[in-house]
C-alpha positions in Angstrom: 41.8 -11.0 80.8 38.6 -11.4 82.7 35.2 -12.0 80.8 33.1 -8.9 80.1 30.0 -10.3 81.9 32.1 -11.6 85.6 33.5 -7.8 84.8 31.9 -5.1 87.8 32.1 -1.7 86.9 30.1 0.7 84.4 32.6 -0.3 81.8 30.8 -3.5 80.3 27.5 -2.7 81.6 24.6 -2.2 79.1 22.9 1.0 78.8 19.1 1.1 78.1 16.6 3.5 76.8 14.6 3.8 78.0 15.1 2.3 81.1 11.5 1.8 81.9 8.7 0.1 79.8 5.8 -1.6 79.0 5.3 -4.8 77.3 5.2 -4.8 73.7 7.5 -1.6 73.5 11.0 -1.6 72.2 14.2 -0.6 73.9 17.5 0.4 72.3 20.8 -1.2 73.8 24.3 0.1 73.9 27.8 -0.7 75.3 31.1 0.6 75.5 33.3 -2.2 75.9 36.9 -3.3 74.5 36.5 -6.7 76.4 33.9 -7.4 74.3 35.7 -7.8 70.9 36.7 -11.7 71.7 32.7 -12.6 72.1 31.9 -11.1 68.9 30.5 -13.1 65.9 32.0 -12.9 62.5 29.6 -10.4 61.5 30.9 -8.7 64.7 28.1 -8.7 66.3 27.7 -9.7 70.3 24.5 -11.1 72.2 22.1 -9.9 74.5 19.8 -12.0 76.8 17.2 -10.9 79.5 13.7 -13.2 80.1 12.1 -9.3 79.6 13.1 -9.4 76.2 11.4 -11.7 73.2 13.8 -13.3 72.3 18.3 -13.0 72.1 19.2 -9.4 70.8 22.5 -9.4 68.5 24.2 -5.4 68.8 25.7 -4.4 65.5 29.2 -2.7 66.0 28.8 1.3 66.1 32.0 2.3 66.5 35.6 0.9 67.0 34.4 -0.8 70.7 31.2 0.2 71.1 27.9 -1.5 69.5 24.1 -0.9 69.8 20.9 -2.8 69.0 17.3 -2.6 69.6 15.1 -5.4 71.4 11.4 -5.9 72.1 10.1 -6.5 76.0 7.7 -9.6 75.5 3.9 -9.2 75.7 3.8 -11.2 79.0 7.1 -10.1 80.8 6.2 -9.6 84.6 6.7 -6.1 86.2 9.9 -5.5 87.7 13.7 -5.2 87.5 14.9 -7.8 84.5 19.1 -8.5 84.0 20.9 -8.0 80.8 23.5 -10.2 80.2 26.0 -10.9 77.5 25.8 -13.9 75.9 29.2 -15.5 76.3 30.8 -18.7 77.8 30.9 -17.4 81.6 30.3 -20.2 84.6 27.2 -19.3 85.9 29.0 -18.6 89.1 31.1 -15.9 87.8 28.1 -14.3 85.3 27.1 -10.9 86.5 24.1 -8.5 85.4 25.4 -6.1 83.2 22.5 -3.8 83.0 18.8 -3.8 83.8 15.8 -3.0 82.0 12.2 -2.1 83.9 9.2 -3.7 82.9 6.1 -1.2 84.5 2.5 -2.4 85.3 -0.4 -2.0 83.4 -0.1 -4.7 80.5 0.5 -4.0 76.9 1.9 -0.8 76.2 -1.2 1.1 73.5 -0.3 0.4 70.4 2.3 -2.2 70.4 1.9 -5.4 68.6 0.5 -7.7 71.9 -2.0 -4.6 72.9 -3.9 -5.9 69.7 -3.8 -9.6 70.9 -4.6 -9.0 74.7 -7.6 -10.5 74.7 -11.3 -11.4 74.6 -12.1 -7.7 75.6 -10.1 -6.5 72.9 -11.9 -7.9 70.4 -14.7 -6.3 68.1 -18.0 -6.9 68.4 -18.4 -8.8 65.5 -20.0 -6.3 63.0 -16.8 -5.1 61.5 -16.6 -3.5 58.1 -16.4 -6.4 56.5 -19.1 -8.5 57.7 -21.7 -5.7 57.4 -20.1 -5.5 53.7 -20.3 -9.2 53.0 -24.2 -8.9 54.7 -25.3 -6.5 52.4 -24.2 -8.2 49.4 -25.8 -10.8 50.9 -29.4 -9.2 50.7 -28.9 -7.8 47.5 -28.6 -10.9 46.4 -32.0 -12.3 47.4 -33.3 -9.2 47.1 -32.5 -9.9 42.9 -33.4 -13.6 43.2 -36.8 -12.4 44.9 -37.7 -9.9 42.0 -36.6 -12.1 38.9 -38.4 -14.6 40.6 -41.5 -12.7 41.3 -41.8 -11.4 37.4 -41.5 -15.0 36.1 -44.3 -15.6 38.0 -46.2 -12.4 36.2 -45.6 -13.9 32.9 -46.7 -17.4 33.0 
């Protein structure tokens, strides 16, 4: 029986969607593939790698041969094609891509968790709600020590 990653052919090969994607957005993974069922864990689970991604994705059995999982593209991925490969014991000369995911231009998709940590520009200007909060107790403050201190004076 040959390994599902040295297998060619859509039957072992990793579906994506969607296929193209930002950094910082997610992408769901799926696979049709009774090969696979000697990789699997023992919570029956089988890996996922790609340097797009942020880390190994493990897919979750979703039916009787098939399983699914969800992975995050990493906040500095590089635009471009990436490979998906299974994470099994192939030789390196017999591993073969078994899917691709797109990583598009234009940095951090809006809203994902890395758009919020792209950078100086991103940052606020420094009066947020909280410091202008913490400056106005501030004055109040010596605004009370300035009249208490004032109407001592009056009385002695």
């Amino acid at each position: 029986m040959t390994s599902a990653a040295a297998q060619a052919g859509r039957e072992g090969e990793l579906s994506v969607a969607p296929g193209s994607v930002r950094p910082g957005e997610r992408v769901t993974l799926s696979v049709l593939n009774p090969e696979l069922m000697d990789q699997m864990d023992d919570d029956h689970r089988v890996t996922v790698r790609s340097d797009a991604f942020s880390g190994p994705v493990k897919l979750a059995p979703s039916g009787k041969v098939s399983w699914q999982g969800r992975a995050t593209v990493r906040c500095d991925a590089k635009p471009g094609e990436h490979a998906l490969r299974f994470d099994e014991p192939v030789p390196p000369e017999e591993a073969r891509t078994n899917g691709k995911v797109r990583v598009e231009a234009g940095g951090a998709a809006p809203g994902a968790e890395c758009a919020a940590k792209a950078g100086p520009e991103s940052e606020p200007d420094g009066w947020t709600p909280v410091t202008l909060t913490i400056a106005a107790a501030s004055l109040a403050a010596l605004a009370a020590l300035f009249f208490f201190a004032v109407r001592r004076q009056r009385h002695l």
